[in-house]
N, C-alpha and C positions, 0 to 999 in steps of 0.2 A: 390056171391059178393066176390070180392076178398080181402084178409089179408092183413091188417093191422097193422104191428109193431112198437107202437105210440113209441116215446121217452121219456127215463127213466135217460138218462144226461142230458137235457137241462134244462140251469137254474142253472145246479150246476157243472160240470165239464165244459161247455161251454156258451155262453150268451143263453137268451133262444128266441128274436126275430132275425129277419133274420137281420135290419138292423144294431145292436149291433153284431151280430155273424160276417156278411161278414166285418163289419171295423176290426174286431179285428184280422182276417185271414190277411187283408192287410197289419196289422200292422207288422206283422212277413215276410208277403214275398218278396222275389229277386227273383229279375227278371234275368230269365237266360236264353239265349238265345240258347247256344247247347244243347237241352237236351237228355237224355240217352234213347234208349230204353233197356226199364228194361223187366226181365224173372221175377224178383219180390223184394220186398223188406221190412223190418222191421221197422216200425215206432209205435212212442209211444202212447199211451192213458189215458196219465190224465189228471188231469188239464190242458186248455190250457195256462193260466199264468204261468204253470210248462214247461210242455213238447210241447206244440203246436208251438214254433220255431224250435222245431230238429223236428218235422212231418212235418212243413211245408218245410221246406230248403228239404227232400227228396221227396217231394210230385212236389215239385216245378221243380227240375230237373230230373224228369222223363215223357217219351212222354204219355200225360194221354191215356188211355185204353177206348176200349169200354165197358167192363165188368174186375170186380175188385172181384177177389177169394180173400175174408176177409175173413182168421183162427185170432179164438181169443183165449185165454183160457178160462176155467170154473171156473171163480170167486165163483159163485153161490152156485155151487153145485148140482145145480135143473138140471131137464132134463133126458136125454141119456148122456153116456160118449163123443160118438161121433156123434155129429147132424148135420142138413145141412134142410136147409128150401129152400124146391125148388117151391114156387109159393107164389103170395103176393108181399107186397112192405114194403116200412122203410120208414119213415116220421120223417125229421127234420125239424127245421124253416123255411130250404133252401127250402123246399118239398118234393116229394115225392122222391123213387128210388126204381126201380123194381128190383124183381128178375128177375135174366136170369133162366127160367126154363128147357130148351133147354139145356144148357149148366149144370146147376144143378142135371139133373134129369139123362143125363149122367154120369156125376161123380157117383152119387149115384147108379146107376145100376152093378156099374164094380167093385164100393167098397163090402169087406163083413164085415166090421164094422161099414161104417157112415151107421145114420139112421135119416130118414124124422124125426124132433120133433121139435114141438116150443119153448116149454117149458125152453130148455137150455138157448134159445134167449132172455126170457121175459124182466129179470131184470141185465144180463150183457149186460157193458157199454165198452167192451174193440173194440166192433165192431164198437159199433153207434159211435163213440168218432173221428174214420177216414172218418164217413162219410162228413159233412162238408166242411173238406178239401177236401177230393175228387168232391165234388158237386162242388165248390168253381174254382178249374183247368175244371173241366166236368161238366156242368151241366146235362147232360142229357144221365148219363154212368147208366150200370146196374150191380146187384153184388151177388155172390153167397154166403151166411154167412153157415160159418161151426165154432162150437164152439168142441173141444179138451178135454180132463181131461187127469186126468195121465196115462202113459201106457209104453209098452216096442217100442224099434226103430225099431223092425219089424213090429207093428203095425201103425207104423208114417209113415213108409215108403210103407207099401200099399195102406193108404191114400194118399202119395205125388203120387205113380204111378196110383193109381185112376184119378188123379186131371190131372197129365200130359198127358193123353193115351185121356181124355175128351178136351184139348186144341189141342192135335194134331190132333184132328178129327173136329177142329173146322175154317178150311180155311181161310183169309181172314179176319178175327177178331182180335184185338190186345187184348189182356187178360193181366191180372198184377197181379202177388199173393201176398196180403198183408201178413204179418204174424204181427201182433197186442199183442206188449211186450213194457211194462219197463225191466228196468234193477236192481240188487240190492233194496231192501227195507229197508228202517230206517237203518242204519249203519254209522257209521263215515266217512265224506267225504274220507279221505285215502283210508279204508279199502274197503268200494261200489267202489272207483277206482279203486283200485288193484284188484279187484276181475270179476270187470264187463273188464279188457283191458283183462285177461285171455278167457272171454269168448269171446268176440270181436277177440280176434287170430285168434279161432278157425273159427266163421263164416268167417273170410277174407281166411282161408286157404278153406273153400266150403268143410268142415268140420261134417257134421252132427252125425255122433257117438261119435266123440269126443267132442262136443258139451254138448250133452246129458251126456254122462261120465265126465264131468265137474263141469257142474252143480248139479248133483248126489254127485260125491265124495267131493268137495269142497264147496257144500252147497253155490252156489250162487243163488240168491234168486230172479231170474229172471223168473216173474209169463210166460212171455209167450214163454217157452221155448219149450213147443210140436208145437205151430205154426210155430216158427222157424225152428227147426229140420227137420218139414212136407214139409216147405217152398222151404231150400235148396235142400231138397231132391228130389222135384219137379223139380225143377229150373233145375239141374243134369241132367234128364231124358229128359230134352227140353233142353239139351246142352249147361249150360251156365257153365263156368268153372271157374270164378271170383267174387269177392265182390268186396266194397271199401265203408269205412268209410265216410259218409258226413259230420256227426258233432257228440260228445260225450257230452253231459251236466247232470248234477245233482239238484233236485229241492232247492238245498241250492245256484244254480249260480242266483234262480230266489227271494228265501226266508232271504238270508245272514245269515241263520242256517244253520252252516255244523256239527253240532253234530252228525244227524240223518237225514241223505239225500235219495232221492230214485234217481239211474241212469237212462237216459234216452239216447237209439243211435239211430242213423238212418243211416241205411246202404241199398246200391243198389244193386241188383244183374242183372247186365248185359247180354242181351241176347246174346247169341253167337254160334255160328255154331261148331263144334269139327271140330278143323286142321283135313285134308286132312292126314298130317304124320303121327298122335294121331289116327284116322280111319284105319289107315294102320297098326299102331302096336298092337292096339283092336283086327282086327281082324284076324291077325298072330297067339295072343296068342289062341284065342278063337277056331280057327282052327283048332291048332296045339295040344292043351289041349285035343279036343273034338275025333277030326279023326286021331290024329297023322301024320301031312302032312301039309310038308309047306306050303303057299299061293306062287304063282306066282306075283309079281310085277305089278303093272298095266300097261297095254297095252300103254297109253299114260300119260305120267309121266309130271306131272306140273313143272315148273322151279324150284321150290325148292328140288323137288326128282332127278334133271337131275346130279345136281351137283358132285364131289366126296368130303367126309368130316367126321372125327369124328363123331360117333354117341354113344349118352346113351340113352336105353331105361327103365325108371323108371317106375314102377307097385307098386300099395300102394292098400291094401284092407281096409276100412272101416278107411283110413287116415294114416294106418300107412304102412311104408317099407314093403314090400312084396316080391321087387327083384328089383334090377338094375345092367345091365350090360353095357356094350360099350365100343368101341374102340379110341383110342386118335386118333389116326392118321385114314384115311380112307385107308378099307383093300377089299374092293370092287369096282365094276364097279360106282356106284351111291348111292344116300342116298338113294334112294328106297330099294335095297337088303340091305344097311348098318341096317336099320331100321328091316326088316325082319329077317336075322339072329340075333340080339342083343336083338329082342322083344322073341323069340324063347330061346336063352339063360339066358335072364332075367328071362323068366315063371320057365325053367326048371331048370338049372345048376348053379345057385347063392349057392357059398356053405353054405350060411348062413341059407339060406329057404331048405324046405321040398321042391320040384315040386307043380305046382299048379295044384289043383284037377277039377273037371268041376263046382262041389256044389260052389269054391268059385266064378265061373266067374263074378257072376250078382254084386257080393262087390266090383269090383277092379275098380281102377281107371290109366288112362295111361297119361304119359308125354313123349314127346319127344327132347334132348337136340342136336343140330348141332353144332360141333362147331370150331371155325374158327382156324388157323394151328396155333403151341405154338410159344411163342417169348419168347428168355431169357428175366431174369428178376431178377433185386437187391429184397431184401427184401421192399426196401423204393416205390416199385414202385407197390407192391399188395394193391389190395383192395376188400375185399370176396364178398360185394353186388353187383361187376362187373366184376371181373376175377375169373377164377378157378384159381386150380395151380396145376403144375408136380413139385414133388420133384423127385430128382433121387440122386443116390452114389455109382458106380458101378455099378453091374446088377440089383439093387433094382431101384424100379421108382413104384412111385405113383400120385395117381389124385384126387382131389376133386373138385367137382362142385362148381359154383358160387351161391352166395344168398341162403344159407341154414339157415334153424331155428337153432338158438342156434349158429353158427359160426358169431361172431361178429366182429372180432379182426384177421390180418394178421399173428399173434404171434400163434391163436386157430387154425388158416387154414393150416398154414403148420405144427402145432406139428399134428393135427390129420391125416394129408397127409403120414407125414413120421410114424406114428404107422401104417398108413394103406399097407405101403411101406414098415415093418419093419427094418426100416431106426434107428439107436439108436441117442438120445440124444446128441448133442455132436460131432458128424460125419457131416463132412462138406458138406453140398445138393448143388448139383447146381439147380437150380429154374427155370422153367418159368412159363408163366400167358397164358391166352386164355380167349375169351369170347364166349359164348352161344347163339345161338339164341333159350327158350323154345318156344316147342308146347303145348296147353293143350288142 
């Protein structure tokens, strides 16, 4: 007879029959008509009168899944650190929902620290709390529950590549990785703001170390931060290279006590293929790291590689700079070789980095920048989230990319340009702008 995993929220974080439950789902949802396909995404679990409008606004705009991978954390305590129930079913008001065991008992095979246990499952609510909603867009989807405890990001991340290596073996099937968190707990609306937009950065940057190193150093108090971490890091290895924010709220927008609020986000992570250029520069470094030995260009070069153009190739391990090199002007036949020798120079000859060793390749991450010929430019006519900029004076000339963390201000882009340019204070720049097209 197959398992059974009755409900231990209902009643109390959710209504406890179906037809109080599904009105009170309809009460929170829009209807949206583009919806995203999502690689996976973060939604809340508590109270629905707190948190079930930001679950639902992300629930809502994404293309529902035939099978839904819910990471939760271990509230409890009870259990294995790292569990996964791969046969049996969950029972809400809505009914039942199966595990995929197919899907489950893969992941579990490949992992060496999830392990079959019920027990983590019994009495955490941070799983069952998504079902609902999900029953609610799908009636009739299935889901693998894996509950998390605390650990280090190597261990987070051989779960995520357990999870991912189990979907890509799985054809034909739409899968969606929940990862099942609030945000900040009891704090002053200010400071759970300020603290939960820091971590929120990180997840939009597709971020997962820094994530975890955030949460850690700055004690923010976001219980489901291994699923998250697990989540992105999955999502990565199935090619998605974005986030985006759907809604931020706090249980004092639903309570009108903001003494002691808990935050709650709901963020998307979109599925997406890695550019063509971003494959090109992966596998340049990875080549050239491994065998010593350029890649050859590909035989037939897609319209974006045909061109001739500026090119920066940006390499960041575990989120941070790691090397970037590129030329302003194009100094090649095409962005294809432009791309190849500047992914080659970034790996190896950035004077700021060491060379990149083989042990780091599986951390790194690649971006690729094209970008369009410079045009002078007044001061009054920059703007950092759209234009780079060339400072020059003499034989000095420097370059900053467009849209970076922490350059906010036209005044920030060219003082950092002309330090990069050792350009002094005071010495008259002439200026231009350029825009980027990135790959990632």
């Amino acid at each position: 007879m197959a398992m059974i995993r009755h409900p231990i929220a209902s009643g109390r974080f959710y209504p406890g029959t179906a037809e109080s439950l599904r009105a009170l789902i309809e009460s929170f949802v829009e209807r949206v008509e583009d919806k995203i396909d999502a690689a996976g995404i973060i939604s809340p679990h508590a109270g629905y009168i707190y948190s079930g409008g930001v679950a639902a606004s992300v629930i809502a705009r994404i293309e529902p899944a035939d099978t839904y991978v819910l990471i939760g954390p271990n509230h409890t305590g009870m259990g294995k650190p790292f569990s996964i129930m791969t046969v049996g079913s969950w029972e809400t008001p809505l009914g039942e929902v199966p595990i995929d065991s197919a899907l489950a008992q893969n992941i579990l095979a490949t992992s060496k620290y999830l392990q079959e246990d019920r027990t983590a499952h019994q009495g955490e609510h941070s799983i069952e709390v998504q079902l609902p909603l999900l029953q609610y867009f799908k009636p009739d989807l299935k889901i693998v529950p894996i509950v998390l405890a605390v650990a280090t990001l190597e261990v987070y991340r051989e779960i995520a590549r357990s999870i991912a290596q189990a979907i890509k073996e799985s054809p034909g099937k739409k899968i969606v990785i929940v990862a099942s968190s609030d945000m900040s707990h009891y704090e002053p609306q200010e400071t759970a703001a300020a603290k939960d937009k820091r971590a929120i950065e990180v997840i939009l940057q597709m971020d997962e170390a820094a994530l975890l190193d955030r949460v850690v150093k700055e004690r923010i108090s976001m219980c489901g931060y291994a699923p998250a971490v697990t989540m992105l890091a999955a999502a990565k290895e199935l090619g998605a290279t974005s986030a985006e924010l759907v809604r931020y709220q706090t249980s004092g927008d639903a309570s009108g006590d903001y003494s002691s609020v808990v935050g709650y986000a709901g963020l998307i992570v979109p599925r997406h293929e890695m550019s063509p250029l971003v494959k090109l520069a992966k596998e340049t470094v990875e080549t050239y790291v491994r065998e010593h030995r350029a890649v050859k260009p590909p035989e037939e070069l897609i319209p974006e590689m045909k061109e001739k153009a500026g090119v920066f190739v940006s390499i960041k391990k575990d989120g941070q700079l790691r090397g970037c090199i590129g030329t302003f002007e194009p100094s090649r036949p095409n962005i294809a070789e432009e791309i190849i020798a500047n992914a080659i120079s970034a790996a190896t000859r950035d004077p700021r980095f060491l060379p990149i060793s083989p042990d780091e390749l599986e951390h790194l991450s690649f971006s690729v920048d094209v970008l369009t010929p410079p045009e002078p430019a007044e001061f009054g006519d920059l703007d950092p989230k759209k234009y780079g900029v060339i400072a020059e004076y003499g034989w000095k000339r420097g370059l900053l990319l467009p849209d970076l963390e922490g350059v906010d201000t036209a005044k920030d882009q060219v003082s950092i340009c002309c330090q990069k340019a050792g350009i002094s204070p005071g010495e008259p720049v002439k200026l231009s702008r350029f825009q980027v097209k990135r790959y990632r």
